[in-house]
C-alpha positions as a Markdown table, in Angstrom:
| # | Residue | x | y | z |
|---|---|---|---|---|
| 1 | Unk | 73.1 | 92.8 | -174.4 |
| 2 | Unk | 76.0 | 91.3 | -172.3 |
| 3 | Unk | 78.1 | 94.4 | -172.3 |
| 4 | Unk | 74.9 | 95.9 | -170.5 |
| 5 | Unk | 74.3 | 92.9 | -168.2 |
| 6 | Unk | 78.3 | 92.8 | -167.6 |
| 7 | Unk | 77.9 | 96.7 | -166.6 |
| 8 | Unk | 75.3 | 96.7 | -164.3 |
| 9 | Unk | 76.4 | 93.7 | -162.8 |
| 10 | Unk | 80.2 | 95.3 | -161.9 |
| 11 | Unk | 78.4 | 97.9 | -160.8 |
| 12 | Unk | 75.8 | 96.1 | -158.5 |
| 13 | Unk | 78.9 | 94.4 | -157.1 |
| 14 | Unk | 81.5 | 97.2 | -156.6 |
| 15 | Unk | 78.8 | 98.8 | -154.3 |
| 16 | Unk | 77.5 | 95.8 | -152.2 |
| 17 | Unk | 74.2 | 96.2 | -154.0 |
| 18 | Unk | 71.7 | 94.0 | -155.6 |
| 19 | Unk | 71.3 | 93.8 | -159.2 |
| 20 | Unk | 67.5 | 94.2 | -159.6 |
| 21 | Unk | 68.0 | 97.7 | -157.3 |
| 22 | Unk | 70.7 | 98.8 | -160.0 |
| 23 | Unk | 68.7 | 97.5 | -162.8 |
| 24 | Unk | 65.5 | 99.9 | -161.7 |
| 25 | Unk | 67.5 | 102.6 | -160.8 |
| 26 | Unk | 68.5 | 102.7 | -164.5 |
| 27 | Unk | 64.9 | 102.1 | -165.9 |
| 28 | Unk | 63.4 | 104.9 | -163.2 |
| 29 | Unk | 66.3 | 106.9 | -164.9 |
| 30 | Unk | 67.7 | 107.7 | -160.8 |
| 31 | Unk | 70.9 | 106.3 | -162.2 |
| 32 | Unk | 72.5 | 106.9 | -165.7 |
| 33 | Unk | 74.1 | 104.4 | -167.7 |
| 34 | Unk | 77.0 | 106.4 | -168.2 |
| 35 | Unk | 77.5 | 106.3 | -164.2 |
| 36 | Unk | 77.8 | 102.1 | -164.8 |
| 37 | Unk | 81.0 | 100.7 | -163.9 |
| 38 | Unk | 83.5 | 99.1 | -166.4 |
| 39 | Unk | 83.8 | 95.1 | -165.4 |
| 40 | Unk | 87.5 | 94.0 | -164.3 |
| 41 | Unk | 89.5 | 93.3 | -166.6 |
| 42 | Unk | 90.2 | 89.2 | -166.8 |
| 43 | Unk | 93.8 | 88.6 | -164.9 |
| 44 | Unk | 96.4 | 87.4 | -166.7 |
| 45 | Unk | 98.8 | 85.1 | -165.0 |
């Protein structure tokens, strides 16, 4: 579950678009999960 949260969420974000839109678009099957973006990978310093 927080892989697919963590997904849609970079994805929401990477296009300037809100969550609950990405979120419906996936459940109204207008946008595939494969098509979800990868989160960043964490920084190292």
């Amino acid at each position: 579950m927080d892989q697919a949260f963590s997904r849609l969420r970079a994805h929401a974000r990477n296009r300037n678009e809100g969550l609950t839109d990405v979120a419906t678009s996936v459940v109204v099957n207008v946008l595939h999960i494969s098509e979800l973006d990868f989160p960043a990978l964490p920084r190292s310093h």
